[in-house]
C-alpha positions in Angstrom: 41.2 -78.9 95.0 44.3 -79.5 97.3 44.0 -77.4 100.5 45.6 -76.5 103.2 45.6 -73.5 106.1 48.1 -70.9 106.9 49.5 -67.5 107.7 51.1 -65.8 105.1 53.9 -62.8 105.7 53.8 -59.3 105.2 55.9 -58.4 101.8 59.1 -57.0 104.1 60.1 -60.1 105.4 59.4 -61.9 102.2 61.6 -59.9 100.6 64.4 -60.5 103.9 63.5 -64.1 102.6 63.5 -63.1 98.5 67.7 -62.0 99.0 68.3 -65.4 101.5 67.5 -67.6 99.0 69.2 -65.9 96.3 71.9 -65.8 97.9 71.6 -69.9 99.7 71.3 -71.2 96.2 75.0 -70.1 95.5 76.1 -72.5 97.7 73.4 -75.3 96.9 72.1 -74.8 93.4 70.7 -78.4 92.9 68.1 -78.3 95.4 64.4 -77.4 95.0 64.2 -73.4 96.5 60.9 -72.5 97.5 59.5 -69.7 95.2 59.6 -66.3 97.7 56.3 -65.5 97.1 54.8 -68.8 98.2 56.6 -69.4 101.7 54.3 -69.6 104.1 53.5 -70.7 107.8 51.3 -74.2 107.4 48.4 -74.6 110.1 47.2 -77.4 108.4 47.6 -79.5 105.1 44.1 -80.7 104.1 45.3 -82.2 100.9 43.1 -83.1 98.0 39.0 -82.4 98.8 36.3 -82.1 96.1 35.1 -78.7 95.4 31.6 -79.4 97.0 33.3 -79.3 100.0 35.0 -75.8 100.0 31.7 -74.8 102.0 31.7 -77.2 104.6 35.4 -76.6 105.4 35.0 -72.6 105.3 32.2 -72.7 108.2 34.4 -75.0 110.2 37.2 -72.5 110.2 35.3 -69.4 110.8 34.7 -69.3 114.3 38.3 -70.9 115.1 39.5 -67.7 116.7 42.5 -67.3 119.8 42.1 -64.8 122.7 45.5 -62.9 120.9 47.2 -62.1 118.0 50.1 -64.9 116.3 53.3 -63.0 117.1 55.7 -64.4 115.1 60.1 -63.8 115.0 61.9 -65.5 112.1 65.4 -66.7 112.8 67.9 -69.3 112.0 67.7 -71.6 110.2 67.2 -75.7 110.5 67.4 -78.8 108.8 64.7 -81.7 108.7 65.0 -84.2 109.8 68.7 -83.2 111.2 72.1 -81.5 109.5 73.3 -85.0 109.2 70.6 -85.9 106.6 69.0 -82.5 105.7 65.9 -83.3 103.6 64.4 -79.6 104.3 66.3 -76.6 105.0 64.0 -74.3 107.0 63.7 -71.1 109.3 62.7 -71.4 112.4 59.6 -69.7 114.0 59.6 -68.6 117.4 56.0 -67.5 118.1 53.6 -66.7 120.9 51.3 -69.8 122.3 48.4 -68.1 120.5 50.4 -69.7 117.4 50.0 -73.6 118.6 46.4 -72.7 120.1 45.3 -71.4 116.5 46.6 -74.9 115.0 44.9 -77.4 117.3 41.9 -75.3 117.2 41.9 -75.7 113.1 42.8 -79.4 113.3 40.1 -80.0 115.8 37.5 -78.0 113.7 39.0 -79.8 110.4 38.3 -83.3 112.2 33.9 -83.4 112.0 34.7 -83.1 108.3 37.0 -85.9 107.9 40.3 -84.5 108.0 42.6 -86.5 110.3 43.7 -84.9 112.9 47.8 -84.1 113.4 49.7 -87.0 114.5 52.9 -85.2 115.3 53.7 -82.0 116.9 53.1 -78.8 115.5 56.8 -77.5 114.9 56.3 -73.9 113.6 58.7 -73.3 110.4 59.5 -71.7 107.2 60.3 -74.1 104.3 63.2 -72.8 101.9 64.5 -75.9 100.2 64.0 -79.5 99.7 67.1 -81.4 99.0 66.6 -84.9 97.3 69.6 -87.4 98.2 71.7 -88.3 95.2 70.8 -85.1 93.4 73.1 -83.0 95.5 76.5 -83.4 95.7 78.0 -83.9 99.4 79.9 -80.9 98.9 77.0 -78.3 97.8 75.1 -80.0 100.9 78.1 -79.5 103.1 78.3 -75.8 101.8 74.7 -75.3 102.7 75.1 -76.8 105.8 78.2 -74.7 106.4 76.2 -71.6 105.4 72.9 -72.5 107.7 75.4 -72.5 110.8 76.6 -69.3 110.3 73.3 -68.2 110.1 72.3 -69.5 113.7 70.3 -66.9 115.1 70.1 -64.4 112.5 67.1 -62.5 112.1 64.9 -62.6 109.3 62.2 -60.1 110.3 58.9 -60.4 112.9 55.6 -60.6 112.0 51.8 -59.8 113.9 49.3 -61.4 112.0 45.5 -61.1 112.6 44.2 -63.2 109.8 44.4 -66.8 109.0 44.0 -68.5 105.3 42.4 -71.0 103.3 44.5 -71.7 100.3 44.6 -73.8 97.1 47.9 -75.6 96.3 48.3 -75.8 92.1 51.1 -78.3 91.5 52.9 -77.2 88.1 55.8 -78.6 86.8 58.0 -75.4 87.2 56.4 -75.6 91.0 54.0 -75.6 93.2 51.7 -72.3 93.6 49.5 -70.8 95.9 46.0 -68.6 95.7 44.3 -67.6 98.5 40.9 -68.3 98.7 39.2 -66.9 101.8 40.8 -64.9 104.6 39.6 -65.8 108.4 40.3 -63.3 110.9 42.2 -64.8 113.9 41.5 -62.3 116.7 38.7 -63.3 119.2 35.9 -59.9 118.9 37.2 -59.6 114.7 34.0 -59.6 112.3 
C-alpha cells in the first residue's frame, strides 16, 4: 500500500478548483493537471508500507487531535520551486496554526513506526500541475506563468475541516488515484 495523510475539500471548492483547471490547461495543455477529484491538502506522505501495518499506523493517528478546528482559505496561486523554473503550479493555503500543529503532531506520531520524520517545513498547498522541463514549450510555460499572476490573490473558496484522513495512493497509468481508508476526527473532545 502507498500511504499518505490529508484533508480533503468539501465538493464546492473542488468544483471552484474543477473550472480553474479547465480553464489553466488552455494556456498549458502539456503539463500533467491533477484530476479535481483527487487534490488534496498532504499532512504526510508515508509512501509504500505493507498491509500488516495499516493497524499499527491507524492507532498512531487516532489520538493526534488539535485544541481547534483547520481553517483553511484557498488563494493564488504559486510555483515550486519558483516562476523562473516552475516544476509545480500550486494554490496557496492560508490556514489557522491548528493546520501546522495537526502536521507535526502526525509526523511525530508516524515516527515510533518508522516513518521519518519531515525534514523541511510544512508549506501548506494545493497541487494543480506538474510541469516536466523539455515537455513544455517556453511559451505555454510563459502563458501559464502569465495566467498564475493574474490570478495573485484570487479566491478559490475557504474551507473548516474537522476530520483528518488516511488514504491509499493507486498509481495508474492514466494517473494517480485516491481512496480513503479511515477518517480521524481532528477536533480535541470528537469520538
Amino acid at each position: 500500500m502507498r500511504l499518505f495523510v490529508a484533508l480533503d475539500l468539501p465538493d464546492v471548492v473542488r468544483q471552484e478548483f474543477r473550472e480553474l483547471i479547465a480553464r489553466l490547461k488552455k494556456d498549458c495543455p502539456g503539463a500533467r493537471w491533477v484530476r479535481p477529484e483527487g487534490i488534496h491538502v498532504t499532512l504526510k506522505f508515508i509512501g509504500y508500507t505493507d498491509d500488516k501495518n495499516f493497524d499499527s499506523i491507524c492507532a498512531a493517528l487516532a489520538p493526534v487531535r488539535p485544541d481547534q478546528p483547520v481553517e483553511m482559505e484557498l488563494r493564488g496561486l504559486g510555483f515550486f520551486p519558483n516562476e523562473r523554473r516552475p516544476r509545480v503550479l500550486f494554490c496557496e493555503v492560508e490556514a489557522s496554526a491548528s493546520l501546522a500543529r495537526l502536521a507535526g503532531d502526525i509526523d511525530g506520531a508516524l515516527e515510533p513506526l518508522g516513518v521519518a520524520r519531515e525534514t523541511r517545513e510544512f508549506v501548506p498547498h494545493l497541487t494543480l500541475a506538474r510541469i516536466e522541463p523539455g515537455k513544455i514549450s517556453p511559451g505555454e510555460v510563459q502563458k501559464l506563468v502569465r495566467t498564475a499572476q493574474e490570478l495573485e490573490g484570487k479566491g478559490f473558496g475557504s474551507t473548516r475541516e474537522t476530520e483528518f484522513y488516511l488514504f491509499e495512493s493507486i498509481l495508474k497509468q492514466t494517473g494517480a488515484e485516491y481512496k480513503r481508508l479511515r477518517a480521524f476526527p481532528c477536533v480535541k473532545g470528537s469520538p
